[in-house]
C-alpha positions in Angstrom: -35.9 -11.7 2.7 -32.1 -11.6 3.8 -29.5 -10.5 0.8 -26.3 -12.6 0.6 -23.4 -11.9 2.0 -20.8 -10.8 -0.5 -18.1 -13.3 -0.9 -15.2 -10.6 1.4 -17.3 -11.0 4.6 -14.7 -14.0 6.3 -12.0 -11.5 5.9 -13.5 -8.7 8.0 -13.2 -10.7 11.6 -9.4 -12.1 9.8 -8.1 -8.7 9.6 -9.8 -7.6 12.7 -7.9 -10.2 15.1 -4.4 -9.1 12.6 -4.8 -5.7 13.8 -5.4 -6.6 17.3 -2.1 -8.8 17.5 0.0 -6.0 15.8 -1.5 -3.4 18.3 -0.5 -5.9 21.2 2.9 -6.5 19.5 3.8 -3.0 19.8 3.4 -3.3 23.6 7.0 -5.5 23.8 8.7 -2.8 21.4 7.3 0.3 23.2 9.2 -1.0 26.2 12.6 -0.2 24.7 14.8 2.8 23.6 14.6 2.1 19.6 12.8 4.3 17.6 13.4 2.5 14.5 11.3 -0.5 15.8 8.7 1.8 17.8 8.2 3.4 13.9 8.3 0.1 12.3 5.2 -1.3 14.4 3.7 1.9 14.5 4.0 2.3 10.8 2.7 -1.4 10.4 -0.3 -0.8 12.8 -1.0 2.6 10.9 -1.4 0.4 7.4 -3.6 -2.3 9.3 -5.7 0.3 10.4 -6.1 1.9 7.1 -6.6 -1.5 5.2 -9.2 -2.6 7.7 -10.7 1.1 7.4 -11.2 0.6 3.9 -12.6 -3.2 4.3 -15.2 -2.0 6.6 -16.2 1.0 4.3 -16.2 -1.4 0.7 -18.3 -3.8 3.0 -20.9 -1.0 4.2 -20.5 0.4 0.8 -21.8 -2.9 -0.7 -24.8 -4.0 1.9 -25.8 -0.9 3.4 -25.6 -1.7 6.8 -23.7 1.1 9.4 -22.3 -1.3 11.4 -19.5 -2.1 9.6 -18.8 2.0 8.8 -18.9 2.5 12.7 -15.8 -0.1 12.9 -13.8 2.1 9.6 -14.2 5.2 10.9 -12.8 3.7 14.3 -10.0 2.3 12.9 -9.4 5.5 10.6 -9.5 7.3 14.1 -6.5 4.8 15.5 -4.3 5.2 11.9 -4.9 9.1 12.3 -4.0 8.8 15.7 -1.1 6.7 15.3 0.2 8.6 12.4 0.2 11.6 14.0 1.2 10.7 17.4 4.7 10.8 16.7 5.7 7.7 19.1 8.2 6.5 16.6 9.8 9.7 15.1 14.0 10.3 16.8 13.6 13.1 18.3 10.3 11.8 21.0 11.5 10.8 24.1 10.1 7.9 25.9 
């Protein structure tokens, strides 16, 4: 018999498609010579990342199923990644 799925399970595809827009949205800022916005996003895409890390972790966590801790160590992978990239820090050039 099939357990229930816990009552945070809509969220997971909601935050999901947010950090795939914010990803996309850095796309537009990258283009340009301001590192203040290119940190901004990045910073912003680095927190999506993390929060949706965690989601997916709470969510295997509570059912037991690896699927959703293949997509949070993913994301942790990008929020690493984009942390220590150092896109959005003065002194890169672009």
């Amino acid at each position: 018999m099939e357990e229930p799925r816990p009552s945070n399970a809509p969220w997971i595809p909601i935050i999901g498609v947010v950090v795939a827009v914010a990803g996309l949205a850095t796309i537009g800022v990258h283009a340009t010579y301001s590192p203040e916005g290119r940190a901004a996003i990045d910073g912003l895409l680095v927190a999506l990342c993390l929060g949706g890390a965690a989601l997916g972790f709470t969510r295997y966590r509570s059912t037991g199923d690896s699927s959703p801790l293949f997509v949070a160590a993913g994301l942790a992978v990008i929020a690493i990644q984009g942390a220590f990239e150092g896109r959005g820090s003065s002194t890169s050039r672009v």
